[in-house]
N, C-alpha and C positions, 0 to 999 in steps of 0.2 A: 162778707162783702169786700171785693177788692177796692182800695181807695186810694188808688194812683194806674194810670194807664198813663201809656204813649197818646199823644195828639193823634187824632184819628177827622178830627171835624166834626164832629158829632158830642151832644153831651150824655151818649148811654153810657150807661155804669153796671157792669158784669155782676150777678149774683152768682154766690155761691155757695149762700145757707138760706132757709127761710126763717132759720131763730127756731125758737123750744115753747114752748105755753107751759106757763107758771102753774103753781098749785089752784088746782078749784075745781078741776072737772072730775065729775061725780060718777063712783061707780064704774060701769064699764060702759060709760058714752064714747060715741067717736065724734070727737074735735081732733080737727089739723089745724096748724097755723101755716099761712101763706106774704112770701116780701114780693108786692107787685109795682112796680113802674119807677124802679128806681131809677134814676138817671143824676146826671152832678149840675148843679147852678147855672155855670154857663160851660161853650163849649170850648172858648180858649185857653189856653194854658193860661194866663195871666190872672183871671179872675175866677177860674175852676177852682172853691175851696170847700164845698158843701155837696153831699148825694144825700137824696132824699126820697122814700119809698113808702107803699101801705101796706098793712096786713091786713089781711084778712082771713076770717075761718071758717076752714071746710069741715067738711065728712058729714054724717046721718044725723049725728045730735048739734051741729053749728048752732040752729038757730033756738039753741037753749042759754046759746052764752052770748055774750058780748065782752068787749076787749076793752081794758080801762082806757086803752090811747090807741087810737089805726096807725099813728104818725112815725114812720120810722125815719131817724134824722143823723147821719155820719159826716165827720171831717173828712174830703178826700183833695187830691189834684192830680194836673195832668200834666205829665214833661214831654216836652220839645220831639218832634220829630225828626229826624235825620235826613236831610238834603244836598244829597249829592252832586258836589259841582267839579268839572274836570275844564281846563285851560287849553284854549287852541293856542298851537304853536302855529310863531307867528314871522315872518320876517321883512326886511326891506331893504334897497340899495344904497347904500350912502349917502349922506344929503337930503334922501328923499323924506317925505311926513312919516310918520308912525299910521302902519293900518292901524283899525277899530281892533280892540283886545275883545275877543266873543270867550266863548264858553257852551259847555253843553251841561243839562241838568238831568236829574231824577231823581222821585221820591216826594211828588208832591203829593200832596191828600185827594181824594179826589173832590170835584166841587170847586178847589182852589186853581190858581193859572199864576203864568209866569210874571203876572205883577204882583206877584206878592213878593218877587225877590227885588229886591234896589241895589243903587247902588251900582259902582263899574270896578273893574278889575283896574289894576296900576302895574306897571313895570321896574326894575331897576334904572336907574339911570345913565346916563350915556349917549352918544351920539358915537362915538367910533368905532371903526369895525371889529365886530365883537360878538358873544352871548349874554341877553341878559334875562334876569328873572321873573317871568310874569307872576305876580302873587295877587292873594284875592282884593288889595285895596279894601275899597267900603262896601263890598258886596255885603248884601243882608237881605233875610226872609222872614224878619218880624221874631215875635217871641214862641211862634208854634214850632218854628224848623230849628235846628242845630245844622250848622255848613260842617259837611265834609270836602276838604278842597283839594284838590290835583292841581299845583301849578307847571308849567314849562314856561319857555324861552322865547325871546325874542331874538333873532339872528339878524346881526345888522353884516351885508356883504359887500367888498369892495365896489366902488364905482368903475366902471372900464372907463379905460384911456385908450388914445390909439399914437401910434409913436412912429415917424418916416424920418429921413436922410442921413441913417447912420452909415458910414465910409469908416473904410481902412486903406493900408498904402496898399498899393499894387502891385509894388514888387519890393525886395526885399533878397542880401547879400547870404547866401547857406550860412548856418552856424548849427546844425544838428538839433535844432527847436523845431516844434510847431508855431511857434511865438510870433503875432503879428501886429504893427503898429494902428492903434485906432485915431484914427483922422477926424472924425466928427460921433459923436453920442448919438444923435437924433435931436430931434425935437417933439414938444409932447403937444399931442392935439388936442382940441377941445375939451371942455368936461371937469376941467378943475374947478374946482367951489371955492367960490371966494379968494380969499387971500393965503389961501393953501398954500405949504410949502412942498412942490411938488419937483423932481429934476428927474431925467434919464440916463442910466448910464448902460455904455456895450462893453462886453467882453466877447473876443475870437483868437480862432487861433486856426490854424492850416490844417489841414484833413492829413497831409504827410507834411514830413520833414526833409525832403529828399528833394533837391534844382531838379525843377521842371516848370514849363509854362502851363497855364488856364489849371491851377489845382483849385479844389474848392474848400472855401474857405465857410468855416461854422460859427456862426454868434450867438449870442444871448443878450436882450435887451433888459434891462433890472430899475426898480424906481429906488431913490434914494428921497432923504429929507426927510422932514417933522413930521409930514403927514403921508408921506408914502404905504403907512400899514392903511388906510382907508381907499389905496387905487389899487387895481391891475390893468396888466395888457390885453389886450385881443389877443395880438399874437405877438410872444416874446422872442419869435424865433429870428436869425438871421444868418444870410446866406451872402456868399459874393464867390467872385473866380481872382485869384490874382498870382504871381510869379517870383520864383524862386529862383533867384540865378547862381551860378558857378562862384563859390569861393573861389579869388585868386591864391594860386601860389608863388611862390618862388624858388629859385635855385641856391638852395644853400649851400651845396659845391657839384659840379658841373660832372659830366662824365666825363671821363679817360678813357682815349684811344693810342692806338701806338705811333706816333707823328713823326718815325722813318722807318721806309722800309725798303725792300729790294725791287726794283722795276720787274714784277709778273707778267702786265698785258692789260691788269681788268684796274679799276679805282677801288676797289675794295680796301676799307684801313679796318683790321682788328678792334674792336672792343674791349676794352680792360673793365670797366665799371661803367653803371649805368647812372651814376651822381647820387645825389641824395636833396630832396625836399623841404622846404622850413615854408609853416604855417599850416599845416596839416592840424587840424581839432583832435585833442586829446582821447576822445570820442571814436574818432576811428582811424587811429594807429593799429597799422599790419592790415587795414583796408584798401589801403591807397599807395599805388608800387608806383614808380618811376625809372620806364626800362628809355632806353637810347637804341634806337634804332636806324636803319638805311643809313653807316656810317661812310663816308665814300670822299676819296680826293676828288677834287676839281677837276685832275685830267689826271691820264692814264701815263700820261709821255713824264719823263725827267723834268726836262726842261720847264715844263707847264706846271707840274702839280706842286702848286704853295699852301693849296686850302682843303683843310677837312671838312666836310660837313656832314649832319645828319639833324636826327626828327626826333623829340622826347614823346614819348606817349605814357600816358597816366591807364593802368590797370587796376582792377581790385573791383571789391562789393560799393564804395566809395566813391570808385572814380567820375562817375560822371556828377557827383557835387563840387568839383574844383574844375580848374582852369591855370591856364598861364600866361602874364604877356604875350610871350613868344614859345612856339615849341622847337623853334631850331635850336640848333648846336652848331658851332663853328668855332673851330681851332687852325693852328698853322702847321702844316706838315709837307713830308719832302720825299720823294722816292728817288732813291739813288740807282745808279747802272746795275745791272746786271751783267755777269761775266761771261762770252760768248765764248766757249775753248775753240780754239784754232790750230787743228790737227794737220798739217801736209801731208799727203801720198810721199810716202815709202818710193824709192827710186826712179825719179823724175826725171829725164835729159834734156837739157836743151842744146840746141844748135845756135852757135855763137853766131852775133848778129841776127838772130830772129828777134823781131820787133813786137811783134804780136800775141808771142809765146806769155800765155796765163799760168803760174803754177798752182798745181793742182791741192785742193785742202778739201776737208770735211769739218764743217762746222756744228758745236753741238751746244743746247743750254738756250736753245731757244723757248719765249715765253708765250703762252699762251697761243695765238694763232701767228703768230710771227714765222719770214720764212726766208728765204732764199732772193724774196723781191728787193729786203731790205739793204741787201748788199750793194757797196759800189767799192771802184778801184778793186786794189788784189796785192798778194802777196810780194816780193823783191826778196832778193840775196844781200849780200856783203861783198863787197868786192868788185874785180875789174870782170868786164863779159871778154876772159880768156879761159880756153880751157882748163878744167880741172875741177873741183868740188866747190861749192860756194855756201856759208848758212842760210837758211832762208829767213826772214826775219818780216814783219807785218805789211811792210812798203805801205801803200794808201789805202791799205784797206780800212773798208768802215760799212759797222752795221745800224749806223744813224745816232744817234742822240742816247738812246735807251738801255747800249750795250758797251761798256770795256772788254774791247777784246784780250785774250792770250792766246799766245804759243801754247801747247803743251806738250810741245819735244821741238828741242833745238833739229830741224832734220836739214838736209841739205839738196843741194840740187847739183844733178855734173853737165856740166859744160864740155860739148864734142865739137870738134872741127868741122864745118862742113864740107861733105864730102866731094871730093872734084869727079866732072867728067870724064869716063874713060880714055879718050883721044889723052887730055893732059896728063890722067897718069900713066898712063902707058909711055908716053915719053917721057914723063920725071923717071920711069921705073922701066924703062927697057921696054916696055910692051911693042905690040904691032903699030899699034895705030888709028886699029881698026874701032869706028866709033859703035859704042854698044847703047842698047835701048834704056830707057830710063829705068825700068823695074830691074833690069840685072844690072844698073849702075849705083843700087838704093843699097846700101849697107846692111848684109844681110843678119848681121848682128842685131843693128837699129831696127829693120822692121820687127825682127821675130821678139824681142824685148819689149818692141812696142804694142803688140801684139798681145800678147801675153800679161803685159799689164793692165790691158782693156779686159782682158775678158777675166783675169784671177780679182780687178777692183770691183767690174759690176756685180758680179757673183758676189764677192763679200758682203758687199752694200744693198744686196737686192730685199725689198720691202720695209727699207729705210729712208728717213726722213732727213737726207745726208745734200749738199752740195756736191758735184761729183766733178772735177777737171781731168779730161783724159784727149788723148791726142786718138781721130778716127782714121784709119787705114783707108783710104778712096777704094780698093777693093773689097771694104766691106760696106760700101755704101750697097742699099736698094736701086735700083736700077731707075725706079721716078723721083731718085735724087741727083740725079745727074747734071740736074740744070735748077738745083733749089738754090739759088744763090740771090734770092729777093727778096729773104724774109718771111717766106714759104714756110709750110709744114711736109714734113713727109715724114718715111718710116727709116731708124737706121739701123741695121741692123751690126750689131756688136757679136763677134764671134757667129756661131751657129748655133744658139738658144734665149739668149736674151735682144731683145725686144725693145727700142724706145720710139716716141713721139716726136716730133720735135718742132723748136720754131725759131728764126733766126733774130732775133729782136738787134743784132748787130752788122747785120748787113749782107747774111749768109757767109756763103762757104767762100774761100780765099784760097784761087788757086794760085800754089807758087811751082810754075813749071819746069823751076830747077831744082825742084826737091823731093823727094821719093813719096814725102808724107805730105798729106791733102788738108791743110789746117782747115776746121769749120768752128763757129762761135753758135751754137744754141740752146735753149733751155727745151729742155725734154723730162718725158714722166715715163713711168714703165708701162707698158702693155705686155707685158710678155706673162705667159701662161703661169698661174698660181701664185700673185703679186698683190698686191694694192698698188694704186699709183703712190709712185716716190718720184718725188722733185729730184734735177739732175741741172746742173750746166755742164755743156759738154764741150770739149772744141777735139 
């Protein structure tokens, strides 16, 4: 007989002998013995301590015997059955009540229900946001069940908050940071419990580091204080736009240019260096150049030009994170003359007492577009206007402000007698009398020398950029020059290949009808075949 089982609800009790029959049975009778209806006292565990059965006996010969006692009687009991209980996890918002702590079960007997079990589950303690341990408390199912328990947690989760009016500055001086000043935290919204110690704080910073306007600016909204692990935000994010201006610099030493120079024509002043910088960020050195550019005097002429000027400009990966008060430059500078050489024509004659008589030079070292207009006045000799050689030396000439002139050969000029009418020398000299025409009265030395220097000068000078003074033979004029005596242009021709223009800006041609040669005053250019035009004054 077994005499202990598991709690089932029931008071049957398992056999598994029926016992032996003692000495007495006779012969070769058939008796069996038989254990019927054993079951235990009661069926709870608690007061199950007794199983109690009968025998009785079988086979052909039973009812020859009987049994001193039918009663069969054993100590037995019955343990606890095993009920299984598993813990809902469970959670809630901060502040808020504690849900109901449930549970799920199994392994009840059948016949029994779930008020056999009592009793409520318990948690750890706590109110902050947190996990904590749901355990079985006073749960219980009497003396037939043994608890099997599963416990978990209770989850207690932040409360939201909502958070608005966090600022930052708006603009802000480069320093090679993202780094931005915060203006206001925010403020926190509703939702705090009680006397919570609750605060908000921002951090941001610039999306670049680099002056420029509307860059966008990144936050983050964070809670601080005693009870900040029990809040969060909806949203901690924050966004704004604001501006990066230009570090100023300054001129730690200035650039150099060359503050005298020779009078060329243009205002251009040389560059020596382009300065150097102070307050540039450690950060980006060899980022940020400082060239001097459009360096230029105030004026072009001597006289005028006292001022240099020009413009700094900032280069590099860098530069457009700085600035400067001013990007001019300005110094004091001076352009002195330029030296105009002043060549005379090579054998020149004048006729004593000619008033009008220009001597003839070629000037050279002119600047830039400069020319022949800037001349006034003209060369002179040394001496008395009598016959013989004279030096010639600068007299009043001048090519304005911008040029010292020179000689560049002492040359001279000769002085010739003018030549008397036939009638008078023929009677200083024996002659007839007889009066001769002006062309066989003209000294045929003077003309053919005169001659001859027209045409051996332009030929040298031809497709230069030369001043020209040469005396015109009235026989080699053009024939629609005959009456250009108003300031007119026509054509003159010089010799029989060269070619000029010309135009009298002096009052035209001056005839002197006692003199074999036809003086004219004008300014002329070459036309003549395979040239460039060359400026000429010619008389």
């Amino acid at each position: 007989m077994t005499t202990s089982r598991v709690y089932d609800g029931t008071t049957a009790a398992a056999k598994l002998t029926d016992g032996v029959l003692g000495a007495g049975v006779i012969g070769g009778d058939s008796v069996t013995l038989g254990l019927t209806g054993t079951a235990y006292n009661s069926q709870d565990v608690a007061t199950a301590n007794t199983i109690t059965g009968t025998y009785v006996l079988g086979g052909a010969s039973a009812g020859n015997y009987q049994l001193a006692s039918s009663v069969f009687s054993a100590a037995g009991n019955i343990t606890p059955v095993t009920l299984t209980i598993t813990a809902s996890a469970q959670s809630k918002v901060y502040g808020n009540a504690d849900p109901a702590l449930s549970y799920t079960y199994s392994g009840l007997v059948s016949g029994d229900t779930a008020s056999a079990i009592t009793g409520s589950l318990a948690r750890e303690g706590g109110e902050n946001v947190g996990v904590y341990a749901i355990n079985k408390g006073s749960l219980a199912a009497g003396s037939n069940y043994t608890i099997s328990y599963t416990g978990t947690n209770l989850t207690i989760t932040p409360a939201i908050l909502t958070v608005t009016g966090g600022t930052v500055q708006t603009s802000r001086i480069y320093d090679g940071s993202t780094k931005i000043l915060v203006t206001s935290n925010g403020t926190v919204g509703a939702g705090v419990i009680g006397a919570d110690d609750v605060a908000v704080s921002l951090t941001a910073a610039y999306a670049s580091a680099n002056a420029a306007a509307g860059i966008k600016v990144n936050g983050t909204y964070s809670l601080s204080g005693a009870s900040a692990g029990n809040y969060m935000l909806s949203d901690s994010a924050f966004s704004a736009i604001a501006t990066i201006t230009p570090k100023q610099l300054n001129i730690l030493s200035p650039g150099q240019v060359v503050t005298e120079r020779e009078y060329d024509g243009t205002v251009l002043a040389a560059k020596l260096s382009d300065g150097a910088l102070d307050g540039v960020l450690a950060s980006d050195f060899g980022r940020v150049v400082l060239d001097l550019t459009d360096t230029r005097y105030n004026s072009a002429n001597v006289a005028e030009a006292t001022t240099i000027s020009g413009r700094y400009v900032l280069h590099g990966a860098a530069a457009s994170n700085y600035t400067m008060s001013s990007f001019d430059f300005r110094t004091s500078g001076e352009i002195i003359k330029a030296t105009l050489a002043v060549s005379p024509v090579a054998g020149q004659t004048r006729i004593v007492g000619q008033s009008d008589y220009e001597i003839a030079f070629t000037p050279s070292g002119w600047k830039g577009d400069d020319g022949v207009s800037l001349l006034s006045g003209g060369l002179s000799f040394e001496g008395s206007d009598a016959p013989g050689n004279r030096f010639i030396t600068l007299g009043n000439l001048s090519a304005g402000g911008n040029y010292d002139l020179r000689l560049t050969s002492g040359g001279t000029l000769a002085i010739v007698a003018k030549a008397e009418e036939g009638g008078k020398d023929s009677e200083n000299k024996g002659g007839t009398g007889t009066k001769e025409s002006t062309s066989e009265k003209r000294p045929a030395e003077v003309a053919v020398a005169t001659e001859r220097a027209q045409r051996a000068h332009v030929q040298s000078t031809h497709n230069t950029d030369q001043v020209v003074y040469v005396w015109v033979d009235p026989s080699l004029l053009a024939p629609d020059d005959a009456d250009n005596n108003d300031g007119g242009t026509g054509i003159v021709t010089l010799g029989k290949s060269i070619a000029y223009r010309c135009s009298s800006p002096s009052g035209g041609m001056v005839a002197d009808k006692g003199n074999a040669l036809y003086p004219m005053v004008s300014v002329c250019e070459v036309v003549a075949e395979g040239g460039s035009a060359t400026s000429a004054r010619m008389r």
